[in-house]
Structures are given as C-alpha cells and as structure tokens.
N, C-alpha and C positions, 0 to 999 in steps of 0.2 A: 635218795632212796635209803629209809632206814630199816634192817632187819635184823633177826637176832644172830650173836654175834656170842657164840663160847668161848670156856680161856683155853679148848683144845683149839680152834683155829678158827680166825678171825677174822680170815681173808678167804675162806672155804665159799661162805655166802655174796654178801652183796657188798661188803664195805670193800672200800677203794679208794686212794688218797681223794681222790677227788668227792666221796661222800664226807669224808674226813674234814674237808676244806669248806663244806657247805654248815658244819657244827662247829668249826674250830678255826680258830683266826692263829696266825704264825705268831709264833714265842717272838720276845724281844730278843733280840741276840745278845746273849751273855754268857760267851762263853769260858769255859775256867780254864787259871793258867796251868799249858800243859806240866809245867814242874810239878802240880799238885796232882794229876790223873794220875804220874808217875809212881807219885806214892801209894796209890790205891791197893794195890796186892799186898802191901807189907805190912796197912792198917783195917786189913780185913780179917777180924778173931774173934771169935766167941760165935763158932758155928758148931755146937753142941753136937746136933744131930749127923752132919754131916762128918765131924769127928769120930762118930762112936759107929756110923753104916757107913760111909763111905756114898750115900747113893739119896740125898737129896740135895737142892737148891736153894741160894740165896738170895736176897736182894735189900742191896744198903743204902738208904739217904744217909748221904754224906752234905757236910757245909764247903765253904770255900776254899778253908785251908786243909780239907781232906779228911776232918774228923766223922767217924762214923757219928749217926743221930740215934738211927733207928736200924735194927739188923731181923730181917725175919724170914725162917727158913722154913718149906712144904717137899714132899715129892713131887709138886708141879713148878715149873718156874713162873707160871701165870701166876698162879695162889701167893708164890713167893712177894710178887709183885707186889698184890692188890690188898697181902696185908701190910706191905709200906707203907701202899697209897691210904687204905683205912685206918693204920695209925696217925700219919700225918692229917687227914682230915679231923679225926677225936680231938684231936691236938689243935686244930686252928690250922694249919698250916700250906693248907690248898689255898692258891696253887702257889707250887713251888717251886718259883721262879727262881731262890737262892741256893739252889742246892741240886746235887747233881747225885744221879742213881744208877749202882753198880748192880749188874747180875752175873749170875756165877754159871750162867748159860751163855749159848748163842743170844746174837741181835737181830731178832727177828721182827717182821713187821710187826705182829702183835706185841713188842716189847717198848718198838717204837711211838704206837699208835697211845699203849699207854702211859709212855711217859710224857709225849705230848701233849692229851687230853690232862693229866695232873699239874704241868707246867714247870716242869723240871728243867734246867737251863741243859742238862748233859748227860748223854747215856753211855756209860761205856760197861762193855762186856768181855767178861774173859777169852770167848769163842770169839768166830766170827761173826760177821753181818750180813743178812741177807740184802740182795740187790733193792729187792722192795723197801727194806730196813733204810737202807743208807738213801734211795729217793724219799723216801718220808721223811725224814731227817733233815735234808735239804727243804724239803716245801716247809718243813714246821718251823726253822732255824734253831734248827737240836743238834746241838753239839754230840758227835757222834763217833767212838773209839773204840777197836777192836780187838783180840789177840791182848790183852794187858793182860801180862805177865811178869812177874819182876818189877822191874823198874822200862819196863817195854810196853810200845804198845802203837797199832796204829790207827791214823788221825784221819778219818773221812769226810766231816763236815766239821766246820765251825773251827775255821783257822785261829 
C-alpha cells in the first residue's frame, strides 16, 4: 500500500515498515566507527540560522572520518533533511551508502525512513529516538545513535 506521505508525518497514513520493506531492500551494514560519531557534536558549525534565532533545524552528511559535506538548515527538520538528501542527489551522490547523517532533532520514524530510502549507512541524532525509529533502523541495517551530545551518545543499532 502506497499513499501520500507529508514531511509533517509520515506514519499518520499508511506507511509502515512493512510498506517500506515492499520498496526498499535493507542497507548493507556499514556501520561507522563509533570513535567518529563521537566526534559529531564538536564538528557540527556553520549553522547560521540557528546562531542568529535560536529556533531552527539542521541536518549534516558527513564522510567516514566525520567531516561535514553538506550542512542545511529549515524551521522544519523534515525540509532540513530533504535538502541534504536533494543536495546530495544534484551532486551525484545517491545513494549514500558512504556517509552518515546527523540531525539536530529527535530520531523519529520519518527521519529513519528517510535516511533509509537515501542510503545513508548512519543516523544519528541529537535527541532521542522513537521506538518506531530504532525498529526501522533495525529492519533497514541503519546504524542508529541517539542523545549525541559532546563526545556522548547512545548506540541502538548497528554495533
């Protein structure tokens, strides 16, 4: 069952890991080493917006060794998202199985879902993760970390 699916919520309608699983085959597992997730909060800069209000979202493709690529920031963290993902496609870069992508929200299934469908080996998020989050995660083999803060941060899928 496929229907329409907004970036206000994406699990509202009909999608379900299991429609998910009938369009999308699971990531190869590659997951990054946690030393470098670690460094994630400390090489996250050049958030303009969010510097000057305080009150939008980001979202980063980073590489392996933690260097940001692409950094794009909305008052939605969907938006945030899908201009990663639409930078990275202008680019060539879908999907993006070498690179791992931070937001600067919660891990919600809709975060999941898109970082699956792009092919990103790794999601991690400042906030938490929803329950739905981290089973999708699992069925996708998305490396999946929450609460990173500091040099902190916890590991839910993809040991």
């Amino acid at each position: 069952r496929l229907g329409p699916a907004s970036s206000s919520c994406g699990v509202c309608g009909t999608v379900a890991i299991g429609d998910l699983l009938e369009r999308l085959r699971p990531l190869e597992a590659a997951p990054f080493d946690v030393e470098v997730l670690a460094l994630m909060a400390d090489r996250i800069d050049g958030q303009a917006l969010f510097t000057t209000t305080g009150a939008v979202h980001a979202a980063v493709a980073f590489d392996r060794t933690g260097e940001p690529l692409v950094l794009r920031e909305d008052i939605g963290r969907h938006n945030a998202v899908d201009k990663v993902v639409g930078r990275l496609q202008m680019d060539g870069r879908l999907p993006a199985g070498d690179l791992g992508l931070w937001v600067s929200g919660r891990a919600s299934f809709e975060m999941a879902q898109k970082a699956w469908a792009a092919g990103f080996a790794c999601l991690i998020a400042v906030s938490g993760p929803s329950a739905l989050a981290v089973e999708t995660a699992r069925v996708a083999n998305l490396q999946l970390a929450g609460f990173a803060r500091g040099d902190r941060f916890n590991l839910y899928t993809g040991d």
